[in-house]
Structure formats: C-alpha cells, structure tokens
PDB file of N, CA, C and O in Angstrom, chain B, residues numbered from 101:
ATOM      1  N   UNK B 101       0.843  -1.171   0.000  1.00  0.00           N
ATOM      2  CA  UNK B 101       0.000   0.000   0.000  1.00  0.00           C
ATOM      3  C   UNK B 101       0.890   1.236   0.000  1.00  0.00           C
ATOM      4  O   UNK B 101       1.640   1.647   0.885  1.00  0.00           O
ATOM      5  N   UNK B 102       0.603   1.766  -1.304  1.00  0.00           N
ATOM      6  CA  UNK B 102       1.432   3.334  -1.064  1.00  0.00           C
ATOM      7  C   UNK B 102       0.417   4.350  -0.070  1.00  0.00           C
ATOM      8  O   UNK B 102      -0.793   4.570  -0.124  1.00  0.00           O
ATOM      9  N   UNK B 103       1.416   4.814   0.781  1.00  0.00           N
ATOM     10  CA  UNK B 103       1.042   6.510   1.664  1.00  0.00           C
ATOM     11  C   UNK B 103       1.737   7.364   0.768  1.00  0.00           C
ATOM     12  O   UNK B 103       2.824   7.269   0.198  1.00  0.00           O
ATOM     13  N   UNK B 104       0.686   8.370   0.787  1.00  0.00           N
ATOM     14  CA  UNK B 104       1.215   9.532   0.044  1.00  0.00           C
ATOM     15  C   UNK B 104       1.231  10.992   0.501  1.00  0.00           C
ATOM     16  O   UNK B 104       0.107  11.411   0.780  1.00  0.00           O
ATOM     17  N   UNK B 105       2.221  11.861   0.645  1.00  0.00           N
ATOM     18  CA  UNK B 105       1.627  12.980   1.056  1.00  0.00           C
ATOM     19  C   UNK B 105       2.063  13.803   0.036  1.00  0.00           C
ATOM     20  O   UNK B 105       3.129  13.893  -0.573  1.00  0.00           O
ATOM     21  N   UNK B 106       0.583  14.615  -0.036  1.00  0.00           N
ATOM     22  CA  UNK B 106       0.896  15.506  -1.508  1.00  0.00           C
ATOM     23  C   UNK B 106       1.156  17.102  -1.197  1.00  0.00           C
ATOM     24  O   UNK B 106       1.036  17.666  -0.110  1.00  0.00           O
ATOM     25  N   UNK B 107       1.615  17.771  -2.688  1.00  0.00           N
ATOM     26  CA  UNK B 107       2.340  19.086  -2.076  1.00  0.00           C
ATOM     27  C   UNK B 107       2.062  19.510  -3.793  1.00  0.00           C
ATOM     28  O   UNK B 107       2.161  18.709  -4.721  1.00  0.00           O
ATOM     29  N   UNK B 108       1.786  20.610  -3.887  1.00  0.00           N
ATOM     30  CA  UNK B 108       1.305  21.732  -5.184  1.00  0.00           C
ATOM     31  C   UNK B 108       2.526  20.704  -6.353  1.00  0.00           C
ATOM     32  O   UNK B 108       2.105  20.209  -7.399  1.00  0.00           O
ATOM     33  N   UNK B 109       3.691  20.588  -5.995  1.00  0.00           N
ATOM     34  CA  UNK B 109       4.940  20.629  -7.513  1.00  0.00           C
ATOM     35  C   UNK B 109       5.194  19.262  -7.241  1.00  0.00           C
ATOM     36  O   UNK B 109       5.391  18.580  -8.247  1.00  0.00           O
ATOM     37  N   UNK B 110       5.263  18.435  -5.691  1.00  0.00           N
ATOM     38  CA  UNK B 110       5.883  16.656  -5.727  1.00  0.00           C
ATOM     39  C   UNK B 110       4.885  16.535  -4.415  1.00  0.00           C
ATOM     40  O   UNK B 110       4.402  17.326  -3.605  1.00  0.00           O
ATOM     41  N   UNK B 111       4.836  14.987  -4.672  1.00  0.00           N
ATOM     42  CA  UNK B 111       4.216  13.772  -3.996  1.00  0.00           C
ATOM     43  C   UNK B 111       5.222  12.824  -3.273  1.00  0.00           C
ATOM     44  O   UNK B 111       6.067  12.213  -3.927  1.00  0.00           O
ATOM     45  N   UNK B 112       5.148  12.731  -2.211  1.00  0.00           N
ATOM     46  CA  UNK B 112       6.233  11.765  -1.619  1.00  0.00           C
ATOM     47  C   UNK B 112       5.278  10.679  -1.255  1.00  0.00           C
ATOM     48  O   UNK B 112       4.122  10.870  -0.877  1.00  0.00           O
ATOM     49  N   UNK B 113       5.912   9.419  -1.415  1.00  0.00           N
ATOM     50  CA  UNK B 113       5.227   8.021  -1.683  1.00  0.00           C
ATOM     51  C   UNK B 113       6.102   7.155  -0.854  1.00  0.00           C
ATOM     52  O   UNK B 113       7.331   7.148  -0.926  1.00  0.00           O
ATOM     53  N   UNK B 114       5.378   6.426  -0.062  1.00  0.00           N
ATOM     54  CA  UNK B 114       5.877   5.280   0.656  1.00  0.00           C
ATOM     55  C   UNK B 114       5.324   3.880   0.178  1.00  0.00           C
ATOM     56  O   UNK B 114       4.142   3.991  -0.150  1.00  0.00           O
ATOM     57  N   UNK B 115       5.883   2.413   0.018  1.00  0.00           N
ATOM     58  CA  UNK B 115       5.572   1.527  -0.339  1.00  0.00           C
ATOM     59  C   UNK B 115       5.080   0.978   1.313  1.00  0.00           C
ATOM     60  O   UNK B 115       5.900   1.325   2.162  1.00  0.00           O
ATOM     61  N   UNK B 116       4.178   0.385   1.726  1.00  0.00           N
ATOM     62  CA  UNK B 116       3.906  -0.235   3.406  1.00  0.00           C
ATOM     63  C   UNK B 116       3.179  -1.379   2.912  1.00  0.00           C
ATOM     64  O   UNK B 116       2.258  -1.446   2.098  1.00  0.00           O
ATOM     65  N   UNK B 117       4.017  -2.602   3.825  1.00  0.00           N
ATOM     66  CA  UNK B 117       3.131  -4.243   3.890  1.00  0.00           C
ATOM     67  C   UNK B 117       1.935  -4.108   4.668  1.00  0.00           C
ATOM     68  O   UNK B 117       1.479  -3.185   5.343  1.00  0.00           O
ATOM     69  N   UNK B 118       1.576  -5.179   4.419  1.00  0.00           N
ATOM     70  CA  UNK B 118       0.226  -5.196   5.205  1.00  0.00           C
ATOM     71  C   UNK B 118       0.475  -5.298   6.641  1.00  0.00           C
ATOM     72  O   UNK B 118      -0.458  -5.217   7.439  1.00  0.00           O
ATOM     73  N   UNK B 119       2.061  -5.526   7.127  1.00  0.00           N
ATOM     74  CA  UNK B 119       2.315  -5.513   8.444  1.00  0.00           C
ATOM     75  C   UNK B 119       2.702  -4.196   8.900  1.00  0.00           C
ATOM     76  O   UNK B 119       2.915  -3.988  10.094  1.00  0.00           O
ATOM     77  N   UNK B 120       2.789  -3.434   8.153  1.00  0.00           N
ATOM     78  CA  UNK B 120       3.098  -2.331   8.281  1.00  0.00           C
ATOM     79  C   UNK B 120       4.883  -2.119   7.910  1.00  0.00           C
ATOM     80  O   UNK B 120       5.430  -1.152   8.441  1.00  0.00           O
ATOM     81  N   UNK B 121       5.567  -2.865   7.176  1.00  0.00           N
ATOM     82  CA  UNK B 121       7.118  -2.583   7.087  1.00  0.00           C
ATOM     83  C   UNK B 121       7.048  -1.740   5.967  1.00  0.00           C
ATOM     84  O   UNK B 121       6.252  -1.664   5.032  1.00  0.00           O
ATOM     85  N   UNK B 122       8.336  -0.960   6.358  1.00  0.00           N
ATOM     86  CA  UNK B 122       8.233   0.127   5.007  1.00  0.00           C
ATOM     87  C   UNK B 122       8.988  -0.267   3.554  1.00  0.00           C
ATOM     88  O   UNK B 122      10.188  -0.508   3.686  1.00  0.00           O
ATOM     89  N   UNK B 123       8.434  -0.370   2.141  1.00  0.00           N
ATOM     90  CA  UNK B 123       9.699  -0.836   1.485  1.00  0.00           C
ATOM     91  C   UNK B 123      10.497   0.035   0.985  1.00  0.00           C
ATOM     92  O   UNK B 123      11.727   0.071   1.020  1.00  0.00           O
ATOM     93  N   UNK B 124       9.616   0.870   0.432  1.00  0.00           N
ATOM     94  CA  UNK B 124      11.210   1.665  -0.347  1.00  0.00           C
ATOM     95  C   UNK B 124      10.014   3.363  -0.387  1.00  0.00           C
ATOM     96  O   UNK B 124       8.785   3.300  -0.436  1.00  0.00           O
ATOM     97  N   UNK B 125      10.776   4.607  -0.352  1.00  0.00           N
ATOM     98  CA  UNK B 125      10.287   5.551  -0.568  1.00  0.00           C
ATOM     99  C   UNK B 125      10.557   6.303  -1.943  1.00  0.00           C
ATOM    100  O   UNK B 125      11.708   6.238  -2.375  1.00  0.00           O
ATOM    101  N   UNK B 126       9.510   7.085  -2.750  1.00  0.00           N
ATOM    102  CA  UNK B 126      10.033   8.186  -3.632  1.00  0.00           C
ATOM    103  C   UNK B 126       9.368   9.772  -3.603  1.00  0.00           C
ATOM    104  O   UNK B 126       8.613  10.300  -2.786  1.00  0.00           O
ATOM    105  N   UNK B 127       9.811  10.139  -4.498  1.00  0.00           N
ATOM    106  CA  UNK B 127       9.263  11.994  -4.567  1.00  0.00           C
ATOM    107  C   UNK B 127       9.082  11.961  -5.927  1.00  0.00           C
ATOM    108  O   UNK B 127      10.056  11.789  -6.660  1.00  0.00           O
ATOM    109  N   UNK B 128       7.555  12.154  -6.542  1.00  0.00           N
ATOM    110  CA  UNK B 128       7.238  12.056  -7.906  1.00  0.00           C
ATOM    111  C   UNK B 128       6.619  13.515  -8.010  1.00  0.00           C
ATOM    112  O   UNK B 128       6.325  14.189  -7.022  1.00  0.00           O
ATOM    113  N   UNK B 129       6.439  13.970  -9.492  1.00  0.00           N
ATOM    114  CA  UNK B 129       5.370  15.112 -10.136  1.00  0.00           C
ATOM    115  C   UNK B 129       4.309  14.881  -8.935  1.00  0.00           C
ATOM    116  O   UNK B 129       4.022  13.920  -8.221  1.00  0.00           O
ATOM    117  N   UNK B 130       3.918  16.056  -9.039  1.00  0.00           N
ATOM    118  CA  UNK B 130       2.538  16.292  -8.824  1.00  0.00           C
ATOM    119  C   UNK B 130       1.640  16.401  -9.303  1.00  0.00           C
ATOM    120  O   UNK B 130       1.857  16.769 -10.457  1.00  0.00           O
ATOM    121  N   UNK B 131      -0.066  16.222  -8.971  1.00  0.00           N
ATOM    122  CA  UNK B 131      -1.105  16.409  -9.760  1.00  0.00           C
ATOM    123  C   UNK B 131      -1.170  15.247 -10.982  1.00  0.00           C
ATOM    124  O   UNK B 131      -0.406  14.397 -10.526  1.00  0.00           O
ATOM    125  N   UNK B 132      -1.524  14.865 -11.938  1.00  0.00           N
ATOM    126  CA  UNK B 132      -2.297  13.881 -12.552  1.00  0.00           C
ATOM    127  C   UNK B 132      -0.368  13.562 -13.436  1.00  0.00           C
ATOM    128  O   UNK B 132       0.085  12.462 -13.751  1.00  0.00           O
ATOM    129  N   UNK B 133       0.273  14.818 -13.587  1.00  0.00           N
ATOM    130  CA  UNK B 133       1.788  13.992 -14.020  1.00  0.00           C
ATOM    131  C   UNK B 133       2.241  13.006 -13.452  1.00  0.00           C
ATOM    132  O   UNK B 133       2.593  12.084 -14.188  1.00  0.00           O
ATOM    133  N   UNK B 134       2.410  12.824 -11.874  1.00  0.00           N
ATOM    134  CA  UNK B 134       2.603  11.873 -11.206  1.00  0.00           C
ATOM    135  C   UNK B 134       1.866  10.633 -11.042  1.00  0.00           C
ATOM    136  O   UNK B 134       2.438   9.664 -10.544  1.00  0.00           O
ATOM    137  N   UNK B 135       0.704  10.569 -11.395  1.00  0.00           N
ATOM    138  CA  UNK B 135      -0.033   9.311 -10.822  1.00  0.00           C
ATOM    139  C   UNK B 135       0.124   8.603 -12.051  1.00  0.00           C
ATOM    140  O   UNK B 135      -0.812   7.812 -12.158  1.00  0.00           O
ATOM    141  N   UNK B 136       0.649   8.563 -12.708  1.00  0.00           N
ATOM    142  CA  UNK B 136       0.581   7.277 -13.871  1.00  0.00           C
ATOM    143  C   UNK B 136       2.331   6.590 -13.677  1.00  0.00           C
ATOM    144  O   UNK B 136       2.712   5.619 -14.330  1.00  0.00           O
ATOM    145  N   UNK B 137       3.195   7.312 -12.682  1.00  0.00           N
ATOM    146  CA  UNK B 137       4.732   7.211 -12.497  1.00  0.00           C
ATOM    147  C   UNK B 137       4.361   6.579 -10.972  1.00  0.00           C
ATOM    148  O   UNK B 137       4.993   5.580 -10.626  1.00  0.00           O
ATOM    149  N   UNK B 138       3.692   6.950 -10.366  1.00  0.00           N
ATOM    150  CA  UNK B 138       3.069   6.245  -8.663  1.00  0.00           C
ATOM    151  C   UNK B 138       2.411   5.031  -9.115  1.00  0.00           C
ATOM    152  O   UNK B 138       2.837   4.046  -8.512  1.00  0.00           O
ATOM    153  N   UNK B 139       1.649   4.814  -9.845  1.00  0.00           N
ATOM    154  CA  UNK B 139       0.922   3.519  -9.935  1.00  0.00           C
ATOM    155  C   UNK B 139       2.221   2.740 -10.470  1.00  0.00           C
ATOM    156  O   UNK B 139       2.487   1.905  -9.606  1.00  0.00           O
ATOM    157  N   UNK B 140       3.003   2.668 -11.362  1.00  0.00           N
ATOM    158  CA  UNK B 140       4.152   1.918 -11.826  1.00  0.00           C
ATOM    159  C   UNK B 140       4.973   1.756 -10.881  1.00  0.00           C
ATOM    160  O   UNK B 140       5.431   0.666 -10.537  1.00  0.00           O
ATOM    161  N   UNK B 141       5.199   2.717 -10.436  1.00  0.00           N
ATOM    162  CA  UNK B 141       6.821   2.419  -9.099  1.00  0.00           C
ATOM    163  C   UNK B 141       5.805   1.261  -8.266  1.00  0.00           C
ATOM    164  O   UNK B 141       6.115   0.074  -8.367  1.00  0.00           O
ATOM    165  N   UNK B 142       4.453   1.693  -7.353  1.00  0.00           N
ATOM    166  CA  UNK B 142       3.857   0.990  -6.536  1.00  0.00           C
ATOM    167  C   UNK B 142       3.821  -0.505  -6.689  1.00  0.00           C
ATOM    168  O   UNK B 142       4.066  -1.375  -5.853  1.00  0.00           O
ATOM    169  N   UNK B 143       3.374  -0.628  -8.248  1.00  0.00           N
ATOM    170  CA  UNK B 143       2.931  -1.985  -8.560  1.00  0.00           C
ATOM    171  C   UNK B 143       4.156  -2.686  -8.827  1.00  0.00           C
ATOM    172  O   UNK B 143       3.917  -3.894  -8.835  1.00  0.00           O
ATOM    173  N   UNK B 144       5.055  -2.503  -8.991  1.00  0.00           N
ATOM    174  CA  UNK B 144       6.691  -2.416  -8.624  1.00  0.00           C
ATOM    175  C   UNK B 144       6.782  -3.717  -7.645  1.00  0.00           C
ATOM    176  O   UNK B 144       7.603  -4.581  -7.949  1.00  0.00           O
ATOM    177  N   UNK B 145       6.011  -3.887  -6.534  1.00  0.00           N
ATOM    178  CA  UNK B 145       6.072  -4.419  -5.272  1.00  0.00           C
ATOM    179  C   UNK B 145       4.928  -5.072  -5.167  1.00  0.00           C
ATOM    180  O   UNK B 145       4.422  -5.513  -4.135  1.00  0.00           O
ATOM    181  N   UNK B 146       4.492  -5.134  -6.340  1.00  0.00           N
ATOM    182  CA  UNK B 146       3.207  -6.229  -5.988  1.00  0.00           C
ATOM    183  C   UNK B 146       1.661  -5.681  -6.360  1.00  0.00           C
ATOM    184  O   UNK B 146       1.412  -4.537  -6.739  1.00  0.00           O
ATOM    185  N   UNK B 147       0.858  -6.564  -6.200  1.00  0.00           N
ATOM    186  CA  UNK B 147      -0.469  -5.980  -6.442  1.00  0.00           C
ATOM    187  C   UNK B 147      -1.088  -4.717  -5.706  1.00  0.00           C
ATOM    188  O   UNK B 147      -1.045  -4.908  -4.491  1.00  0.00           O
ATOM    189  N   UNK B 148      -1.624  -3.548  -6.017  1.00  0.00           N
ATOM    190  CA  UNK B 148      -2.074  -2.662  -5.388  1.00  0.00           C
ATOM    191  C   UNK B 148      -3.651  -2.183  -5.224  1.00  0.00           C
ATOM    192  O   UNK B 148      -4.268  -1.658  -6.151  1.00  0.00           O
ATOM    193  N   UNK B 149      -4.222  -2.438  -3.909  1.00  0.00           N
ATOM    194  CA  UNK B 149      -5.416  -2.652  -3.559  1.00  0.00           C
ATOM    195  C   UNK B 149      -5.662  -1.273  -3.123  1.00  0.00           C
ATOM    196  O   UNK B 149      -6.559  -0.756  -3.789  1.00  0.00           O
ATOM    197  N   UNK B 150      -5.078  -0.376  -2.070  1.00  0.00           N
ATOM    198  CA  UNK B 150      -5.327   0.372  -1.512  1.00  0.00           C
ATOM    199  C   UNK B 150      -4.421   1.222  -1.415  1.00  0.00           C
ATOM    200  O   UNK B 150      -3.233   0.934  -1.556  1.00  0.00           O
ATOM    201  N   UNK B 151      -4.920   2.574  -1.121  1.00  0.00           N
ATOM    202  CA  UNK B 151      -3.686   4.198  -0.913  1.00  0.00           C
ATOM    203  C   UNK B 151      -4.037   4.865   0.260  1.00  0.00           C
ATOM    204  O   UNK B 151      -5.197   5.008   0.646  1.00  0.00           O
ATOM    205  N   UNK B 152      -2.989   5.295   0.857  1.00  0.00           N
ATOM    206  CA  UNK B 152      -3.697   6.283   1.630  1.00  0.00           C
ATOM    207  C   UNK B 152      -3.192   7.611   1.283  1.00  0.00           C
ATOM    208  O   UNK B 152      -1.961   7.627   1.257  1.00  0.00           O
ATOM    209  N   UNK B 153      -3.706   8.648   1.030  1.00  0.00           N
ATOM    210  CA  UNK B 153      -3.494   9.938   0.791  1.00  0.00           C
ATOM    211  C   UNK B 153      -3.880  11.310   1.492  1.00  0.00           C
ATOM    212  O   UNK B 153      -5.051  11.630   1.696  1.00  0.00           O
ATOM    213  N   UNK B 154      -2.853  12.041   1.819  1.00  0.00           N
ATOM    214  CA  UNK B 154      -3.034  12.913   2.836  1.00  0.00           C
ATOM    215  C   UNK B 154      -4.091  13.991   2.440  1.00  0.00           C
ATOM    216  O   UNK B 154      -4.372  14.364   1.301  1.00  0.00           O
ATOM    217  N   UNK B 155      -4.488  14.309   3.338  1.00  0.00           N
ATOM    218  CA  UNK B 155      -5.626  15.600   2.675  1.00  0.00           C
ATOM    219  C   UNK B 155      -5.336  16.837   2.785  1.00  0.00           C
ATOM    220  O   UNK B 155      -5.277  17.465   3.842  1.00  0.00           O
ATOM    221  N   UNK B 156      -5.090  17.354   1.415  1.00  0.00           N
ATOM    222  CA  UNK B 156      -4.388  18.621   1.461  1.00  0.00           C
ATOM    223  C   UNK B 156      -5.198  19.508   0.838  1.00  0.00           C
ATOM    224  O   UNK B 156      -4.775  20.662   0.760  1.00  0.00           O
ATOM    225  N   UNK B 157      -6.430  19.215   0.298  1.00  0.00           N
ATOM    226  CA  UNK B 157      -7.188  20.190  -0.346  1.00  0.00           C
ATOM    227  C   UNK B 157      -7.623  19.611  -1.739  1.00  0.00           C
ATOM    228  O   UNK B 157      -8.381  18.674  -1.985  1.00  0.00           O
ATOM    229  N   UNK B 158      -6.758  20.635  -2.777  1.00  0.00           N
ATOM    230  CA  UNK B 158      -6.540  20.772  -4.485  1.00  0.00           C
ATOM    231  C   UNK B 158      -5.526  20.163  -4.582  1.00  0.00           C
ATOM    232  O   UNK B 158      -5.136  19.904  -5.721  1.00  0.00           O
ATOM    233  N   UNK B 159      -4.552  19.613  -3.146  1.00  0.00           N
ATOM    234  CA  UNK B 159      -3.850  18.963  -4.176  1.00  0.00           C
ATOM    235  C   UNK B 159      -3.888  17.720  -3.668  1.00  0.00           C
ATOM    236  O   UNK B 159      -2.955  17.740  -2.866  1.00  0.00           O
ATOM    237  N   UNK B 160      -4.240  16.943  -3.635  1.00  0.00           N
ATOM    238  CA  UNK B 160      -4.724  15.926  -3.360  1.00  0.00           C
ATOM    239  C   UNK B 160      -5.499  14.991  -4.435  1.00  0.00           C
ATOM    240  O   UNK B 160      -5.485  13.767  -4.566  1.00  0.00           O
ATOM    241  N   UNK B 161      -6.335  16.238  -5.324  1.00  0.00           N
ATOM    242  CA  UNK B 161      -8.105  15.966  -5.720  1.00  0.00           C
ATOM    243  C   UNK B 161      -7.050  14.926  -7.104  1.00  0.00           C
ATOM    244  O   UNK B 161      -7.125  13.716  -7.320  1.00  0.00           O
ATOM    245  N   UNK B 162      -6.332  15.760  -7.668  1.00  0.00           N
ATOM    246  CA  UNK B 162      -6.068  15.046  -9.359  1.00  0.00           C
ATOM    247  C   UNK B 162      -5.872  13.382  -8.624  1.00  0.00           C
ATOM    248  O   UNK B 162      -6.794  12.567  -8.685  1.00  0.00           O
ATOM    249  N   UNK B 163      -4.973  13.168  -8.169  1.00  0.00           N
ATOM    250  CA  UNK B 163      -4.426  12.243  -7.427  1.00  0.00           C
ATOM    251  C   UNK B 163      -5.434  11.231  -6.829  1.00  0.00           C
ATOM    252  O   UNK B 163      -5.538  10.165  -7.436  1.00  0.00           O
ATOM    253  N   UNK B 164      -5.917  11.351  -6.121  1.00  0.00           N
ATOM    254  CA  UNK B 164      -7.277  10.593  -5.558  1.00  0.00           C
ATOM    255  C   UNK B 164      -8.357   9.985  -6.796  1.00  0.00           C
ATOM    256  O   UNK B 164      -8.671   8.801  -6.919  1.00  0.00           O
ATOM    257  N   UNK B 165      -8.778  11.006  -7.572  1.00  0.00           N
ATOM    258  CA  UNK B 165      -9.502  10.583  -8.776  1.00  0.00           C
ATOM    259  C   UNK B 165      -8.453   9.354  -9.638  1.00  0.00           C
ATOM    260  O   UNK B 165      -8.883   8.202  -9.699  1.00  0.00           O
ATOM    261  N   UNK B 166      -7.524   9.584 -10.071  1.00  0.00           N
ATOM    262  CA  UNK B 166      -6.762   9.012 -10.491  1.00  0.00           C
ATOM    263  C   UNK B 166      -6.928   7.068 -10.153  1.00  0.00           C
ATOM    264  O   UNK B 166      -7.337   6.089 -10.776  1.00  0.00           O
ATOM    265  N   UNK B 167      -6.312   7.365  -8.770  1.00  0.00           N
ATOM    266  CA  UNK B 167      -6.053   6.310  -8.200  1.00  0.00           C
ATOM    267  C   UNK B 167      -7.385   5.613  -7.698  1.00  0.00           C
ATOM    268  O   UNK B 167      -7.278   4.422  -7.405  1.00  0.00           O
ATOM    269  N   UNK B 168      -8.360   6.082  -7.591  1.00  0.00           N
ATOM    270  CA  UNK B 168      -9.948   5.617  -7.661  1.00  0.00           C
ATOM    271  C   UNK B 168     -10.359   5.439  -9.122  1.00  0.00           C
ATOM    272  O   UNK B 168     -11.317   4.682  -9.279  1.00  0.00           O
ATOM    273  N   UNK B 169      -9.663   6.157 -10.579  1.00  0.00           N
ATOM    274  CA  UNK B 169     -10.206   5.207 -11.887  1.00  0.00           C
ATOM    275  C   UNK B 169      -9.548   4.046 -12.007  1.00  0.00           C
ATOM    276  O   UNK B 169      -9.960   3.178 -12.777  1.00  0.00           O
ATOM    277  N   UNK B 170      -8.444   3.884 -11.264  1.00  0.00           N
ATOM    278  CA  UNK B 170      -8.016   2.441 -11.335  1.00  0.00           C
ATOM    279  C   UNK B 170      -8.698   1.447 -10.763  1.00  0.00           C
ATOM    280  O   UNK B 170      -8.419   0.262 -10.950  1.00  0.00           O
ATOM    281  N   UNK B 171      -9.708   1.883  -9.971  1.00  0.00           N
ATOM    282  CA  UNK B 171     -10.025   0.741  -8.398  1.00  0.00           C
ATOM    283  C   UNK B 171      -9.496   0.746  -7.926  1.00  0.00           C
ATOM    284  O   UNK B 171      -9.251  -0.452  -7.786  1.00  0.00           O
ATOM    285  N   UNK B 172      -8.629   1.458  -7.107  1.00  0.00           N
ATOM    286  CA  UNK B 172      -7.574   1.391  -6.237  1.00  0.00           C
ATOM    287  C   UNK B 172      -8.602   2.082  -4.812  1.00  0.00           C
ATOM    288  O   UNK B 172      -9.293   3.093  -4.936  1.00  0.00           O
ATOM    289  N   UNK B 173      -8.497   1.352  -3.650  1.00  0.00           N
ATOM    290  CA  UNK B 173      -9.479   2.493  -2.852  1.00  0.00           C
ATOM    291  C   UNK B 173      -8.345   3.174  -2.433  1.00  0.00           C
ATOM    292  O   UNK B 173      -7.144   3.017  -2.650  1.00  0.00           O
ATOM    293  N   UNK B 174      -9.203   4.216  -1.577  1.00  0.00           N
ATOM    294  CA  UNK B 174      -8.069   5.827  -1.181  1.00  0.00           C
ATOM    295  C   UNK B 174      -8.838   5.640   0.078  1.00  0.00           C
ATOM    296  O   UNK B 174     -10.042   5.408   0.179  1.00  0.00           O
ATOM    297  N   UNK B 175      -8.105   5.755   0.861  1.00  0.00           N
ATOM    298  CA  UNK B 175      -8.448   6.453   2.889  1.00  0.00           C
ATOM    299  C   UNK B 175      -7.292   7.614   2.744  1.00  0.00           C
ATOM    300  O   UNK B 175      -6.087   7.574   2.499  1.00  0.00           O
ATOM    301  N   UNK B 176      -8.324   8.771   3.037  1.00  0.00           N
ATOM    302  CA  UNK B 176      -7.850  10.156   3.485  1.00  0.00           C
ATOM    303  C   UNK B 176      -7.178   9.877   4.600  1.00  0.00           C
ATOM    304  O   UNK B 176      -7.672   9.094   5.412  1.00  0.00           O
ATOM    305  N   UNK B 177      -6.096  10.395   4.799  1.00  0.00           N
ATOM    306  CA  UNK B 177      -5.796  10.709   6.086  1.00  0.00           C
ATOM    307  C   UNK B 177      -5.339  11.750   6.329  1.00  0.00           C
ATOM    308  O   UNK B 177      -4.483  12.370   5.698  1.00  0.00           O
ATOM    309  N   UNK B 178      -5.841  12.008   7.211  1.00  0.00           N
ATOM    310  CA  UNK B 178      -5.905  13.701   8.260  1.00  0.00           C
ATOM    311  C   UNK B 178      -4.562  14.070   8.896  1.00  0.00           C
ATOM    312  O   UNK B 178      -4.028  13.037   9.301  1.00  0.00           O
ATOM    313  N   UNK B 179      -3.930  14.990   9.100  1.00  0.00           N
ATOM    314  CA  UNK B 179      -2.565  15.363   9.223  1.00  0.00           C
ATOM    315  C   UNK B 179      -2.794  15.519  10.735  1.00  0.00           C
ATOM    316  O   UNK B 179      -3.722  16.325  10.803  1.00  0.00           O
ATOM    317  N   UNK B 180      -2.480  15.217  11.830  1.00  0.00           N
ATOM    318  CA  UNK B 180      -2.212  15.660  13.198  1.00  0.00           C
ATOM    319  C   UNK B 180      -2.535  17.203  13.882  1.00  0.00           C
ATOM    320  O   UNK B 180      -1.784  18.068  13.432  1.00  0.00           O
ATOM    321  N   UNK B 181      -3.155  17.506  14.513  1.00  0.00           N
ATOM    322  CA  UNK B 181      -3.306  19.005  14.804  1.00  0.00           C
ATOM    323  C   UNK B 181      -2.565  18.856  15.189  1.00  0.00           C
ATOM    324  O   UNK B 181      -2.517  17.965  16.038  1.00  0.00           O
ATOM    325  N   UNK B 182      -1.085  19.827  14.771  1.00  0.00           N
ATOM    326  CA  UNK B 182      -0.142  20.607  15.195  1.00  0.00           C
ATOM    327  C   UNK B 182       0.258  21.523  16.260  1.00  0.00           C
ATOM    328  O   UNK B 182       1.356  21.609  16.810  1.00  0.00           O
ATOM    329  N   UNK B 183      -1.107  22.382  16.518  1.00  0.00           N
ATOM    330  CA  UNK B 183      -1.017  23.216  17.922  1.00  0.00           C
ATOM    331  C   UNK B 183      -1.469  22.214  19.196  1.00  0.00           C
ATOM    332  O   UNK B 183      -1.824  22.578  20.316  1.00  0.00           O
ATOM    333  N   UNK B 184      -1.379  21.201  18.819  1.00  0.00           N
ATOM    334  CA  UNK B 184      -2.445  20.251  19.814  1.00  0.00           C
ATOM    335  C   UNK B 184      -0.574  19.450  20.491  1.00  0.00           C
ATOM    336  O   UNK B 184      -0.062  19.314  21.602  1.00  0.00           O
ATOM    337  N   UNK B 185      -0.158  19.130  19.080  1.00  0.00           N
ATOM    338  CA  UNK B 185       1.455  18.201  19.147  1.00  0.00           C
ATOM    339  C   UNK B 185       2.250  19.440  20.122  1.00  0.00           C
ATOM    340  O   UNK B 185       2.815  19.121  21.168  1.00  0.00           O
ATOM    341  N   UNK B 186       2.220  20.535  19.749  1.00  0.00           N
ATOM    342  CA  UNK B 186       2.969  21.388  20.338  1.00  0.00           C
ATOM    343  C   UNK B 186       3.072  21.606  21.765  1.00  0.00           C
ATOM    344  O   UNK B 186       4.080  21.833  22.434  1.00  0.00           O
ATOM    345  N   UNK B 187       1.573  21.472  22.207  1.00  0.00           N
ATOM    346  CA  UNK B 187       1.004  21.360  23.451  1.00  0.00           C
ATOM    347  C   UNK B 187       1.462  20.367  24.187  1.00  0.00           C
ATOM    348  O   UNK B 187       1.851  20.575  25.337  1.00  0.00           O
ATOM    349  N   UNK B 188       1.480  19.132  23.620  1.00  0.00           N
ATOM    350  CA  UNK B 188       2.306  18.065  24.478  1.00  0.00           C
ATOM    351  C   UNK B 188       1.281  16.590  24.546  1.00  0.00           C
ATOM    352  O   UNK B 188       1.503  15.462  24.985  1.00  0.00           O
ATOM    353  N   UNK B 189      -0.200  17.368  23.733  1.00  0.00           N
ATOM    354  CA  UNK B 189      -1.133  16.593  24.248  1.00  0.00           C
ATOM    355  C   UNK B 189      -1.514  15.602  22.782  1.00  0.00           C
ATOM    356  O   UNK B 189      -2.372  14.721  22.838  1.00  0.00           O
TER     357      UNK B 189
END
C-alpha cells in the first residue's frame, strides 16, 4: 500500500506491507503527471489494492480521482493538529 503525502509541484510516496514494514520511498510530479509514475513504481512491489493519501485540499483531488479510476481504494488521512502536538497533548 502506497502513503502519500501531496504538495502543489511533488508527492512523496511510501511503499507499506500489510504488516506495516516500510519498502522503499520516492518523490514524484505532482497532480495527474505523477499518478501514472506512482501507480508503476507501486505496482513495482506487488499488487495494489489500496492508498492512503493525505488531505491537502486541491492537491490531493487530481491524485485521488486518479487512483480511484483504477479501483484502487483511497483512505484520506488527516494530518495531526499541530497546535495540539505542540502542546504536548
């Protein structure tokens, strides 16, 4: 399962087992350039069922569509409140 966290110009991509080990990381294009270079590296490592992708807004959206016309499912995941980490709590 690739994690992804996306950013306006690159996408950083993690390969994760179902046990959670990490295999290999990259930094691809962003927006719909990248997802046809993410699905290849991913499938790289095997069959790909599922993504998780950070929620960043617009940039996120090309990316998500993408990887949902494949059948691939997507779980958003939510970034940590930050003033909350800072806090201690």
């Amino acid at each position: 399962m690739p994690g992804v966290d996306t950013h306006k110009e690159t996408h950083a991509a993690a390969v994760i087992t179902t046990l959670g080990a990490a295999l290999d990381g990259t930094q691809l294009p962003g927006a719909t350039e990248g997802c046809g270079q993410l699905l290849s590296w991913a499938r790289s490592f095997g069959t790909l069922r599922r993504s998780g992708v950070e929620c960043t807004g617009s940039n996120d959206t090309a990316l998500t569509r993408c990887l949902r016309a494949e059948g691939i499912e997507v779980t958003e995941v939510n970034q940590p409140d930050k003033a909350r980490q800072q806090q201690g709590q």
